[in-house]
py3Dmol code that shows the C-alpha trace and the ligand (Angstrom):
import py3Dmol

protein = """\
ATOM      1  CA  UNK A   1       7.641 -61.942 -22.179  1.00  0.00           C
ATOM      2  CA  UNK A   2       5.020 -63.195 -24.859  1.00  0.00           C
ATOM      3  CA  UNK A   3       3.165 -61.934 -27.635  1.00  0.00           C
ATOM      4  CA  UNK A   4       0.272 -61.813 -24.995  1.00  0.00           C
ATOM      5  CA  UNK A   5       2.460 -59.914 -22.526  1.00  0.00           C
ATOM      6  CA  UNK A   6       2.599 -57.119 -25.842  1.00  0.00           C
ATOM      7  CA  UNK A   7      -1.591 -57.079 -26.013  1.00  0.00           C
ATOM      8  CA  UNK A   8      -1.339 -58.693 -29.636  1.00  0.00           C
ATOM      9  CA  UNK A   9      -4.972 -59.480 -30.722  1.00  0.00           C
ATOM     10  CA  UNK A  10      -5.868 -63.495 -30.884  1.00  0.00           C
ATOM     11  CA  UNK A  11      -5.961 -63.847 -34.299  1.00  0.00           C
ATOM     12  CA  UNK A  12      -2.576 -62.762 -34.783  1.00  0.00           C
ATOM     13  CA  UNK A  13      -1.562 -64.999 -31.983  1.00  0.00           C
ATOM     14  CA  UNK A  14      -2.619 -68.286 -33.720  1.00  0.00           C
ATOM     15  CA  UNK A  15      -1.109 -67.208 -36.717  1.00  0.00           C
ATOM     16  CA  UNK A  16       2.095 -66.539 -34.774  1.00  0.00           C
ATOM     17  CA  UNK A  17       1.184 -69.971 -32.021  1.00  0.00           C
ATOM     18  CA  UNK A  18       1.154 -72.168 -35.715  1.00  0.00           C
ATOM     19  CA  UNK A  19       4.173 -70.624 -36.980  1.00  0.00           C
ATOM     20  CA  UNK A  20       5.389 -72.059 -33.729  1.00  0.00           C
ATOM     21  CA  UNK A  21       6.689 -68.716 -32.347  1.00  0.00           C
ATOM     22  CA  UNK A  22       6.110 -68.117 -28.456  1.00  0.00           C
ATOM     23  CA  UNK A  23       8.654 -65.611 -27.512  1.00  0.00           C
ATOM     24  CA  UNK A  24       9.159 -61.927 -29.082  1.00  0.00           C
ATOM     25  CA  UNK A  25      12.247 -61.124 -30.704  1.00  0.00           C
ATOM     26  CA  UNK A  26      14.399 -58.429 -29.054  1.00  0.00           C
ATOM     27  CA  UNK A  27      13.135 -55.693 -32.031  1.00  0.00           C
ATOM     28  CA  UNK A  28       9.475 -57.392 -31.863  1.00  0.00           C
ATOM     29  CA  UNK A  29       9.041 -56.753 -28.148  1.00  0.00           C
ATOM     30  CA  UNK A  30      11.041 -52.916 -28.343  1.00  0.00           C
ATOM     31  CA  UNK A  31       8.684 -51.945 -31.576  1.00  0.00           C
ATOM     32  CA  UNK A  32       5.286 -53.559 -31.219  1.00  0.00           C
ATOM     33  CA  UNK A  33       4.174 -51.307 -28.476  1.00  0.00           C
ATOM     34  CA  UNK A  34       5.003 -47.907 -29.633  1.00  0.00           C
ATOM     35  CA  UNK A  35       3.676 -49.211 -32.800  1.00  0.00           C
ATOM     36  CA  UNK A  36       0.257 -49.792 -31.662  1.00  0.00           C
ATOM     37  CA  UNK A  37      -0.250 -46.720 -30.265  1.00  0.00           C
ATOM     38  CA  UNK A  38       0.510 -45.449 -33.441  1.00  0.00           C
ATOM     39  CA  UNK A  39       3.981 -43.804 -33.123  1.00  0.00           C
ATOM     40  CA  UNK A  40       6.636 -43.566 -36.142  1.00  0.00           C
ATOM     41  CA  UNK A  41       9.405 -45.606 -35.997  1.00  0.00           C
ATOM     42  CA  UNK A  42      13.087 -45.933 -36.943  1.00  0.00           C
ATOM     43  CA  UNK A  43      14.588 -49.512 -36.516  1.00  0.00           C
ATOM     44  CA  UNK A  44      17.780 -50.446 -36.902  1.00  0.00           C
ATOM     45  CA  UNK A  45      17.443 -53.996 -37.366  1.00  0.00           C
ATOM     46  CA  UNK A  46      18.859 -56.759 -40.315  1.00  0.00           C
ATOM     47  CA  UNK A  47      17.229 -59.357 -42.055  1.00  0.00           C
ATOM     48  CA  UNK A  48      17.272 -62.039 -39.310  1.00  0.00           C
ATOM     49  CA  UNK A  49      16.445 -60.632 -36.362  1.00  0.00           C
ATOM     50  CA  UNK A  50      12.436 -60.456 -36.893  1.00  0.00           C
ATOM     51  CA  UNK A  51      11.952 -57.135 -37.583  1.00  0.00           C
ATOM     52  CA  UNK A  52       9.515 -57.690 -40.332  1.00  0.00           C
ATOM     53  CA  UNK A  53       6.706 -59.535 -37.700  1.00  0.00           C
ATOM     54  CA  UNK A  54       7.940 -56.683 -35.734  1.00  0.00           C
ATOM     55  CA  UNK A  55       6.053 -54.595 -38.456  1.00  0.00           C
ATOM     56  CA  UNK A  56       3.743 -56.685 -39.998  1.00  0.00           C
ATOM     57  CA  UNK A  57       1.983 -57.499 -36.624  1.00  0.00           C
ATOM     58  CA  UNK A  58       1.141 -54.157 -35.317  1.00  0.00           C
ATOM     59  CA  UNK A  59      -0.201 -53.082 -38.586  1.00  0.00           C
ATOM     60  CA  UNK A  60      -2.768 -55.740 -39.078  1.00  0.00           C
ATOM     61  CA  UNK A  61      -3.682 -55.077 -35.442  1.00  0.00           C
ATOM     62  CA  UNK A  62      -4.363 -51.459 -36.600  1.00  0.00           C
ATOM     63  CA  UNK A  63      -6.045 -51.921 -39.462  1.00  0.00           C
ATOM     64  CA  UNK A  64      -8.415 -54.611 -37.950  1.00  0.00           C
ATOM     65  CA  UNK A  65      -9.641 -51.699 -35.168  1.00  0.00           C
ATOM     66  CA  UNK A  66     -10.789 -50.107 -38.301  1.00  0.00           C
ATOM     67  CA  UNK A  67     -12.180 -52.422 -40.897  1.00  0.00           C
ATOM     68  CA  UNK A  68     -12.855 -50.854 -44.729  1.00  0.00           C
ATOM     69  CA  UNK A  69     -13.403 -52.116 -47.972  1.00  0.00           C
ATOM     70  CA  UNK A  70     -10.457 -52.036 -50.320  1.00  0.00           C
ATOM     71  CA  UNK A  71     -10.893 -49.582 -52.643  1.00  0.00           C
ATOM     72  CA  UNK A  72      -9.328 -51.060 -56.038  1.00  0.00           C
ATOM     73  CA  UNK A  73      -5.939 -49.146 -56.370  1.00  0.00           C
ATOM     74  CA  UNK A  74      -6.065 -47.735 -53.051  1.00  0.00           C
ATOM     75  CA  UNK A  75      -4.116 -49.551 -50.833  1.00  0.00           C
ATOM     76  CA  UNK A  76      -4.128 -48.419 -46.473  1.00  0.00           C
ATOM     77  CA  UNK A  77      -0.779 -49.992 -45.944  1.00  0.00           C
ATOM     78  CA  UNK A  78       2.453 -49.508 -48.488  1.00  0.00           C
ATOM     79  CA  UNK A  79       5.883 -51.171 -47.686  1.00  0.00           C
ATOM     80  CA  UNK A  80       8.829 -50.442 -50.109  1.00  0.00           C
ATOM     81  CA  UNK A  81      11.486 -52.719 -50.481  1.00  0.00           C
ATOM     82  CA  UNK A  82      14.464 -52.932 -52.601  1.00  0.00           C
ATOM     83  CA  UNK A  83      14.503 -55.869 -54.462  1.00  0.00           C
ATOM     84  CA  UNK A  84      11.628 -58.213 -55.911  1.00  0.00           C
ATOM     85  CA  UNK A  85      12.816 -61.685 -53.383  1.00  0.00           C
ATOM     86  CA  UNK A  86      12.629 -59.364 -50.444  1.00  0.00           C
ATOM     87  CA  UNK A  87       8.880 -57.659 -51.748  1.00  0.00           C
ATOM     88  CA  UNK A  88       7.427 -61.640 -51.969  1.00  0.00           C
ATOM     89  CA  UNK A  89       9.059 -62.126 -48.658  1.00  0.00           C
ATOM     90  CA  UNK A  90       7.174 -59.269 -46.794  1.00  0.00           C
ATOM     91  CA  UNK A  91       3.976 -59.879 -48.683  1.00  0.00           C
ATOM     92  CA  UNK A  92       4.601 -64.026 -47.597  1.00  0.00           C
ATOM     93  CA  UNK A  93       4.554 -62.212 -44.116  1.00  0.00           C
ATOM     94  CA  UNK A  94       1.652 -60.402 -44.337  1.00  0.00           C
ATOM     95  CA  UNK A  95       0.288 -63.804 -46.006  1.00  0.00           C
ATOM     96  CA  UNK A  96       1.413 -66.160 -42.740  1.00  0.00           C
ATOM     97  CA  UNK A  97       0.332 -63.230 -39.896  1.00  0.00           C
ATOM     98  CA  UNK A  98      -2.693 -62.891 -41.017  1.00  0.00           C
ATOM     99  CA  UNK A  99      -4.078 -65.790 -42.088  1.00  0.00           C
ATOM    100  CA  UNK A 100      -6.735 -65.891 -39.118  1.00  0.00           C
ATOM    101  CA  UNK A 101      -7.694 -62.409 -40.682  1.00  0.00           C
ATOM    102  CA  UNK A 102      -9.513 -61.150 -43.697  1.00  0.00           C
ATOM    103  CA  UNK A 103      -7.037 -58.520 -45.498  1.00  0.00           C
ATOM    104  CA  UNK A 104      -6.555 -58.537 -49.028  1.00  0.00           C
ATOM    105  CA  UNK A 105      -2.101 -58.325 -50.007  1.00  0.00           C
ATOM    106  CA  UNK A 106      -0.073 -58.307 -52.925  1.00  0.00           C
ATOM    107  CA  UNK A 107       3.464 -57.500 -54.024  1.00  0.00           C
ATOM    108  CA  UNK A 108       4.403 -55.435 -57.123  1.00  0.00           C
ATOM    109  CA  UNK A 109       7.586 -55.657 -58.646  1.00  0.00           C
ATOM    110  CA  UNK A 110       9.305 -55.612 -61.935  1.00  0.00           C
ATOM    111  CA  UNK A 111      11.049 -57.969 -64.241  1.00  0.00           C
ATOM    112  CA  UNK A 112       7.297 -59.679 -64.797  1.00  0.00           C
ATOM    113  CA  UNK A 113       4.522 -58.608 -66.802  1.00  0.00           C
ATOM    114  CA  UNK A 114       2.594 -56.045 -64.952  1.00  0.00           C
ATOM    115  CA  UNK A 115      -0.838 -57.637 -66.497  1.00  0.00           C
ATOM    116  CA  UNK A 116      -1.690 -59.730 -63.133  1.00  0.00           C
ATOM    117  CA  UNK A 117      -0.708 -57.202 -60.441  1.00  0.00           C
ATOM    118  CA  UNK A 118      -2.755 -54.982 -62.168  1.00  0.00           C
ATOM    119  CA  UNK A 119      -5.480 -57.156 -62.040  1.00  0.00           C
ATOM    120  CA  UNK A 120      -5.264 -57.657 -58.550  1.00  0.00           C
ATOM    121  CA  UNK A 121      -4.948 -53.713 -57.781  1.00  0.00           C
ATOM    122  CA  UNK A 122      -8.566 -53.464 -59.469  1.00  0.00           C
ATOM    123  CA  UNK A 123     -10.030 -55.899 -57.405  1.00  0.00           C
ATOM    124  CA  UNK A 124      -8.689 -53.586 -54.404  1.00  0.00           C
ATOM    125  CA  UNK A 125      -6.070 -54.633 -51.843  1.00  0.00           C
ATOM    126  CA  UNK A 126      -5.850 -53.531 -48.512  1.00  0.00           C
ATOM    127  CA  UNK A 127      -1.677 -53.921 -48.511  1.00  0.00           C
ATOM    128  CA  UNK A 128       0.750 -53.189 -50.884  1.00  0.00           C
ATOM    129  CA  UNK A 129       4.306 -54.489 -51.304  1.00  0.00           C
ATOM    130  CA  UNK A 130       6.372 -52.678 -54.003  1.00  0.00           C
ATOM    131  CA  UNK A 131       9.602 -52.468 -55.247  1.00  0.00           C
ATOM    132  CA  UNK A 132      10.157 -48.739 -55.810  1.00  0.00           C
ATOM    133  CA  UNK A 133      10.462 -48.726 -59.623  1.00  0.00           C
ATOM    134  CA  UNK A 134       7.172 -50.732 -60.604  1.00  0.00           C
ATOM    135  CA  UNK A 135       5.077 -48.764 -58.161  1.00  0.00           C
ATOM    136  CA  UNK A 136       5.940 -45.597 -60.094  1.00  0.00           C
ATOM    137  CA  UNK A 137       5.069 -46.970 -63.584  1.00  0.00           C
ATOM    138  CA  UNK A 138       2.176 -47.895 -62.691  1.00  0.00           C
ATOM    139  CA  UNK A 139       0.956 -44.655 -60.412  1.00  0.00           C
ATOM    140  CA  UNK A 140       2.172 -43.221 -63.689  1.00  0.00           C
ATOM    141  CA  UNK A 141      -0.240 -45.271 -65.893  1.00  0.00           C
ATOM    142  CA  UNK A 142      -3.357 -44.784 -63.688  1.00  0.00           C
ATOM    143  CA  UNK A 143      -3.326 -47.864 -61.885  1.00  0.00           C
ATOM    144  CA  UNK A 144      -2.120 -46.861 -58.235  1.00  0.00           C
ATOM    145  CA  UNK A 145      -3.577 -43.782 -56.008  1.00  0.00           C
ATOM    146  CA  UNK A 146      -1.413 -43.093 -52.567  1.00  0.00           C
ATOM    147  CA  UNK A 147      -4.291 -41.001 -50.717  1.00  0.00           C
ATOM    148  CA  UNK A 148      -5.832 -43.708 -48.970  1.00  0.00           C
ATOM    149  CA  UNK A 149      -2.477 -44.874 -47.223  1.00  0.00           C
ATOM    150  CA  UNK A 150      -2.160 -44.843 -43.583  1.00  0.00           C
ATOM    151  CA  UNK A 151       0.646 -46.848 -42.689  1.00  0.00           C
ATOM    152  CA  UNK A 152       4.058 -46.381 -45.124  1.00  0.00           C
ATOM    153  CA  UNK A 153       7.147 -49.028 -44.369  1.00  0.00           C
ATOM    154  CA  UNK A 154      10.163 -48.205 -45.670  1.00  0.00           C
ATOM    155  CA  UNK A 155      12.479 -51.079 -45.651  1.00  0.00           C
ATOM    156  CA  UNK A 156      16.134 -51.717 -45.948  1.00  0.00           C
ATOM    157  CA  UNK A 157      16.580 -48.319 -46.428  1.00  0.00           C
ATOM    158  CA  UNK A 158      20.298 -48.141 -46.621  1.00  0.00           C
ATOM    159  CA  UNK A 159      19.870 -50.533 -49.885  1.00  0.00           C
ATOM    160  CA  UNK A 160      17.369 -48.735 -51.127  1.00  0.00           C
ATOM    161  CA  UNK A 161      20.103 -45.610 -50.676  1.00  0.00           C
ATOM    162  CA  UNK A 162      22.964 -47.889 -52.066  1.00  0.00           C
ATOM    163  CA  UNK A 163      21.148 -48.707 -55.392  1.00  0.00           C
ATOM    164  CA  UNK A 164      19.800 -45.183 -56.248  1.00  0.00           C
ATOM    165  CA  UNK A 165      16.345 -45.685 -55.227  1.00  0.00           C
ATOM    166  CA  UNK A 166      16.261 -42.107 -53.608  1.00  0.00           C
ATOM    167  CA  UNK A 167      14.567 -40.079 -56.120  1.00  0.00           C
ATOM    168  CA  UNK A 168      11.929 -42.751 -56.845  1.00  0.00           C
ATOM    169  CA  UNK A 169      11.552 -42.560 -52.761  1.00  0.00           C
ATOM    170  CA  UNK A 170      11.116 -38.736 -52.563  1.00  0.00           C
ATOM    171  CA  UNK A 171       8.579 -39.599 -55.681  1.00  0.00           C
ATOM    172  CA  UNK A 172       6.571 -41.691 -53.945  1.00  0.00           C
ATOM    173  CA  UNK A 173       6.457 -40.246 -50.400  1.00  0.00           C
ATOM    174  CA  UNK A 174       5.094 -37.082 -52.163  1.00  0.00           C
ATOM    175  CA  UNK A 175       1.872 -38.731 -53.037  1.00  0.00           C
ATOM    176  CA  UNK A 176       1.565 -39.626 -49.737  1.00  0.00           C
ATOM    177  CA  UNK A 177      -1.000 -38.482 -47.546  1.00  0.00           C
ATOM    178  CA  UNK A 178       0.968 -36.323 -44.561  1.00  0.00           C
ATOM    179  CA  UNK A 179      -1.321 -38.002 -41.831  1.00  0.00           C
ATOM    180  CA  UNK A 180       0.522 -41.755 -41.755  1.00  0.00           C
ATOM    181  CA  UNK A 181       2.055 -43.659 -39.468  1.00  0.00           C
ATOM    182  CA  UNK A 182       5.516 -44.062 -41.141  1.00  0.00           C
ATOM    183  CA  UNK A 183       8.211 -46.959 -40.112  1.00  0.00           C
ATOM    184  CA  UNK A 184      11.380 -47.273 -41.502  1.00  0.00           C
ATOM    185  CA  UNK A 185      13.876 -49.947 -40.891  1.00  0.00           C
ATOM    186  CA  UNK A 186      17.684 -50.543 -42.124  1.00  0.00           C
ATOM    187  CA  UNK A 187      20.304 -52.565 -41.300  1.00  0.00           C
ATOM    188  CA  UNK A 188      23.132 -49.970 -40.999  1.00  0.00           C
ATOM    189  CA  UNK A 189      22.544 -45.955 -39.772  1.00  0.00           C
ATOM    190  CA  UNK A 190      24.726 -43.761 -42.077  1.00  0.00           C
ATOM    191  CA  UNK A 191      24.624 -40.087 -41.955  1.00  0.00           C
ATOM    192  CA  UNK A 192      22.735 -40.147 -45.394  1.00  0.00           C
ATOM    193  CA  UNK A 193      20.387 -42.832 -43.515  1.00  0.00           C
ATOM    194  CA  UNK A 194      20.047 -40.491 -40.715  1.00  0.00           C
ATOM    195  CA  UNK A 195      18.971 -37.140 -42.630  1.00  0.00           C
ATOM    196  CA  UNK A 196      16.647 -39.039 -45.006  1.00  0.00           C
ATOM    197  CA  UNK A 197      14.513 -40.424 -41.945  1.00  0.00           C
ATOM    198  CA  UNK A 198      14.631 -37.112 -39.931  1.00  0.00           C
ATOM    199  CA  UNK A 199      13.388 -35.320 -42.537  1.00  0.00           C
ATOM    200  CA  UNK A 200      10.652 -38.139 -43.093  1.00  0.00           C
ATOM    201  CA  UNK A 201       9.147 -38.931 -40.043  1.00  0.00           C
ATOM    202  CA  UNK A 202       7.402 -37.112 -36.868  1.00  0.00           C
ATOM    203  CA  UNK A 203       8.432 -37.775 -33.503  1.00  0.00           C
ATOM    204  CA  UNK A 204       9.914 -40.940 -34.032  1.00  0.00           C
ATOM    205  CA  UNK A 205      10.884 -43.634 -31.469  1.00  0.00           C
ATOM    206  CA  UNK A 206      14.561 -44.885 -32.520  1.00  0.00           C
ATOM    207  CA  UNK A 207      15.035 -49.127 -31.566  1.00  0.00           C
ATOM    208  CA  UNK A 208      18.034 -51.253 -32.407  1.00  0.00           C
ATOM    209  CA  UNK A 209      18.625 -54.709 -32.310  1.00  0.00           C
ATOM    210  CA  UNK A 210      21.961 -56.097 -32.040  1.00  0.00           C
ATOM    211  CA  UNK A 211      23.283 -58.121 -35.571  1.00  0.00           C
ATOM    212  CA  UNK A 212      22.870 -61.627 -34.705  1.00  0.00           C
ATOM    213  CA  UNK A 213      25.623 -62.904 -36.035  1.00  0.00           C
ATOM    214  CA  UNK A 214      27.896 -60.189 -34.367  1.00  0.00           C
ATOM    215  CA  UNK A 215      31.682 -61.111 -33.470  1.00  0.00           C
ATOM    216  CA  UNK A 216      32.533 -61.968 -30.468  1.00  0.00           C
ATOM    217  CA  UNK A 217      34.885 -60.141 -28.959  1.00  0.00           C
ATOM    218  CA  UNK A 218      37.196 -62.770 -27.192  1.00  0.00           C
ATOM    219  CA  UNK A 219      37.310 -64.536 -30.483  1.00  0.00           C
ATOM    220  CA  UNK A 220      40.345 -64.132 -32.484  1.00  0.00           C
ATOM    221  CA  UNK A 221      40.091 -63.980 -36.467  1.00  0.00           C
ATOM    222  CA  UNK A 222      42.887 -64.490 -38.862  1.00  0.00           C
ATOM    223  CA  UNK A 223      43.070 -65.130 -42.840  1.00  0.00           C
ATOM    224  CA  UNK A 224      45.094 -67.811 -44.048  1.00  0.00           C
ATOM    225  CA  UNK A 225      45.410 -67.813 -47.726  1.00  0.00           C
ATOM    226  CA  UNK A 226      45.005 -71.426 -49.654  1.00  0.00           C
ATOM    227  CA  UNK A 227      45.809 -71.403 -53.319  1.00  0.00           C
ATOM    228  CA  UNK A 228      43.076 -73.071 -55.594  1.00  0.00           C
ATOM    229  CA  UNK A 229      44.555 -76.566 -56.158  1.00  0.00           C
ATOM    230  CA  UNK A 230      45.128 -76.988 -52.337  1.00  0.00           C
ATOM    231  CA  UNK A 231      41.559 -75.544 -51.519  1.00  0.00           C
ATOM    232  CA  UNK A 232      39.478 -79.264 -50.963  1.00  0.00           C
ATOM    233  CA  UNK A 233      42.711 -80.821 -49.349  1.00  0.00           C
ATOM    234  CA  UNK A 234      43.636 -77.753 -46.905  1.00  0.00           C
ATOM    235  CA  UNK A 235      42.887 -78.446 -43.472  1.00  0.00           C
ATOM    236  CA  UNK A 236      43.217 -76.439 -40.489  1.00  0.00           C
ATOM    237  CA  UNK A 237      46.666 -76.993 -38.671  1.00  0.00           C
ATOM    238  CA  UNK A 238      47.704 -76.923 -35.109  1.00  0.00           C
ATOM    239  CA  UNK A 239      49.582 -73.963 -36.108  1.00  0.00           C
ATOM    240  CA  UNK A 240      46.945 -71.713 -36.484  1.00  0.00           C
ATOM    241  CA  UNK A 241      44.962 -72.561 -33.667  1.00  0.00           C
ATOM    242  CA  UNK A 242      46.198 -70.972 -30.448  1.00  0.00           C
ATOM    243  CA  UNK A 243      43.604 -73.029 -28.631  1.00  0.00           C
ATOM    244  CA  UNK A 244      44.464 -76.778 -28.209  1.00  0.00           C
ATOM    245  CA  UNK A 245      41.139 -77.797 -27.323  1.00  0.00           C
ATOM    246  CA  UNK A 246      39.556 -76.041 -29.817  1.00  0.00           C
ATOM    247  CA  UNK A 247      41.896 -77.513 -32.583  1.00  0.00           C
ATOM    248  CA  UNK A 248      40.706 -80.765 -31.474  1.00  0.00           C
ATOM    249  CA  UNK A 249      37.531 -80.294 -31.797  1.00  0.00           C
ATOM    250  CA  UNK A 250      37.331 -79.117 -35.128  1.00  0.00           C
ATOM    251  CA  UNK A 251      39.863 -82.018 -35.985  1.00  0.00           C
ATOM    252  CA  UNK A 252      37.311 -84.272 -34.921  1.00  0.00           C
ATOM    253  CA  UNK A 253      34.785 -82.550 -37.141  1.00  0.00           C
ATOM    254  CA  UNK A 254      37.012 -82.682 -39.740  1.00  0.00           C
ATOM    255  CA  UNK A 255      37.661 -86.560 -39.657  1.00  0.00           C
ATOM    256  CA  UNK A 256      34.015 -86.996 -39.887  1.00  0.00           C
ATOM    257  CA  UNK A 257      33.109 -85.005 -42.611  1.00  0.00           C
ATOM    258  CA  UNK A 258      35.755 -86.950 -44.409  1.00  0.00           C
ATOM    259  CA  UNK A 259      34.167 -90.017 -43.089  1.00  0.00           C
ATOM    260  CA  UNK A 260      30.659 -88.977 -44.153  1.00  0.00           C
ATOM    261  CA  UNK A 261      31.247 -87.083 -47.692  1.00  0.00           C
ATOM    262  CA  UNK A 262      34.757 -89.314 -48.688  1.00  0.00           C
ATOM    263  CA  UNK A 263      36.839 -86.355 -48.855  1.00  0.00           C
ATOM    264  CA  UNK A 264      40.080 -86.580 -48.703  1.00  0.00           C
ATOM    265  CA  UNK A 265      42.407 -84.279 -46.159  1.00  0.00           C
ATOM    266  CA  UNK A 266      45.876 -84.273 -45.110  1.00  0.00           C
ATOM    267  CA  UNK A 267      46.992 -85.755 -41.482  1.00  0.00           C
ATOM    268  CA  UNK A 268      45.824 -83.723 -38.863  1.00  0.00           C
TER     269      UNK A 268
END
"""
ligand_1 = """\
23
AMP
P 13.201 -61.336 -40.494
O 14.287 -60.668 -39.710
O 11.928 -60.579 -40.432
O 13.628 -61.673 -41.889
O 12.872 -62.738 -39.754
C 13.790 -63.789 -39.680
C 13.118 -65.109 -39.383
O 12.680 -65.160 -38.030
C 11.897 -65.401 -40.237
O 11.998 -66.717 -40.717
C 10.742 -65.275 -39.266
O 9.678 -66.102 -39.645
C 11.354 -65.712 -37.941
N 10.718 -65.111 -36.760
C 10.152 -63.900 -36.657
N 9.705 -63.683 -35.409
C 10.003 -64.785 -34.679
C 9.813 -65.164 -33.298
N 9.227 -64.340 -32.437
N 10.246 -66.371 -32.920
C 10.864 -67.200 -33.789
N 11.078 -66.903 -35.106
C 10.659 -65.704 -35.545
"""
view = py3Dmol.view(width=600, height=400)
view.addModel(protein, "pdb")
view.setStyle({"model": 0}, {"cartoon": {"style": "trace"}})
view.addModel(ligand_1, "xyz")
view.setStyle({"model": 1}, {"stick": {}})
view.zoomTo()
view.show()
């Protein structure tokens, strides 16, 4: 399978060819389709396992089948986030996808003066990234009108849940248009997760991608408590590895990170 193999337009596919990526992601190749025929969707994905290409591509696809001018504080595509580093992230995505591609992007968040991403609103962007708290001051001041959008993400919606974004959410999703295509992603799928999207979007297709650092099953775990003056000489001892070829291999890594860094540990 390949980005081809999912009808992604060429532009997008130099973008994604320089970035050196070749082969969807497991949530890339489930959502992109449904996504480009326009269909809601609820991912359950984390940070890590591409889900924001998995977003970010189909979009610009969409929007490029109908090109408009960006009408200053009247964005076509919104994506709330939670926190400021992950609003620059997405917006870095939109940044790297579509490079090949002509669509003006910025992120609004708070904890900076609001005097440049105003600016840039007037000049008219075609994507939004917000955090949920700046985008409501400054829809309050004037500066931000929500009829124009036509594709809403919703990211890392359990967060947004966990750090009492909700009523800024309902806020904001009121001064949405009702026609949207609406995507919502989060790592984890409480019940409060679950009502909050049901109640949000239409018809939606449901994908998952498995954690990627999930545990393996036939992997034992056990805690062994070091107290802080032992915690640089501690090393691992045969003791508490069940596995004796397992126990030497980390020996071995052990004796040459000594080797390399000059650390000191006890025999192993
Ligand atoms: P995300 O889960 O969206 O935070 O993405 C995690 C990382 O995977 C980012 O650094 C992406 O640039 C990278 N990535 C996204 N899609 C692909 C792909 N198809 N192949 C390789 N890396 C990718």
């Amino acid at each position: 399978m390949s980005f081809k193999n999912l009808n992604i337009i060429d532009p997008l596919q130099r973008a994604l060819a320089k970035e050196g990526y070749t082969i969807p992601t497991p949530i890339q190749m489930q959502a992109i389709p449904h996504l480009l025929k326009g269909k809601d969707l609820m991912g359950i994905a984390q940070t890590g396992t591409g889900k924001t290409a998995a977003f970010v591509l189909p979009i610009l696809q969409r929007m490029s089948e109908e090109l408009k001018v960006p009408i200053p504080g009247a964005p076509r595509v919104l994506v709330l986030a939670p926190t400021r580093e992950l609003a620059a992230q997405i917006d870095q995505s939109f940044a790297t996808y579509g490079q090949f591609l002509r669509f003006r992007h910025t992120a609004i968040f708070g904890g900076v003066h609001q005097g440049p991403q105003v600016r840039m609103l007037s000049r008219g962007v075609d994507i939004l990234v917000a955090t949920p708290g700046r985008l409501l001051d400054l829809m309050n001041q004037g500066y931000i009108k929500l009829k124009g959008v036509e594709f809403f993400v919703l990211d890392e919606i359990d967060r947004m849940l966990d750090m009492g974004f909700i009523k800024d959410v309902r806020k904001i999703v009121s001064a949405l248009p009702l026609k949207r295509q609406s995507l919502f992603f989060s790592a984890t799928m409480s019940q409060q997760t679950g009502e909050f999207a049901e109640r949000l979007l239409k018809d939606a297709v449901r994908v998952e991608a498995a954690p990627q650092a999930s545990t393996l099953e036939c992997i034992k775990q056990r805690v062994f408590f070091v107290d802080q003056t032992s915690r640089r000489t501690s090393a691992p001892r045969p003791c508490m590895i069940s596995n004796p070829a397992t126990y030497r291999c980390l020996s071995q890594l052990i004796l040459l990170h000594a080797a390399l860094t000059s650390m000191t540990y006890p025999m192993l």
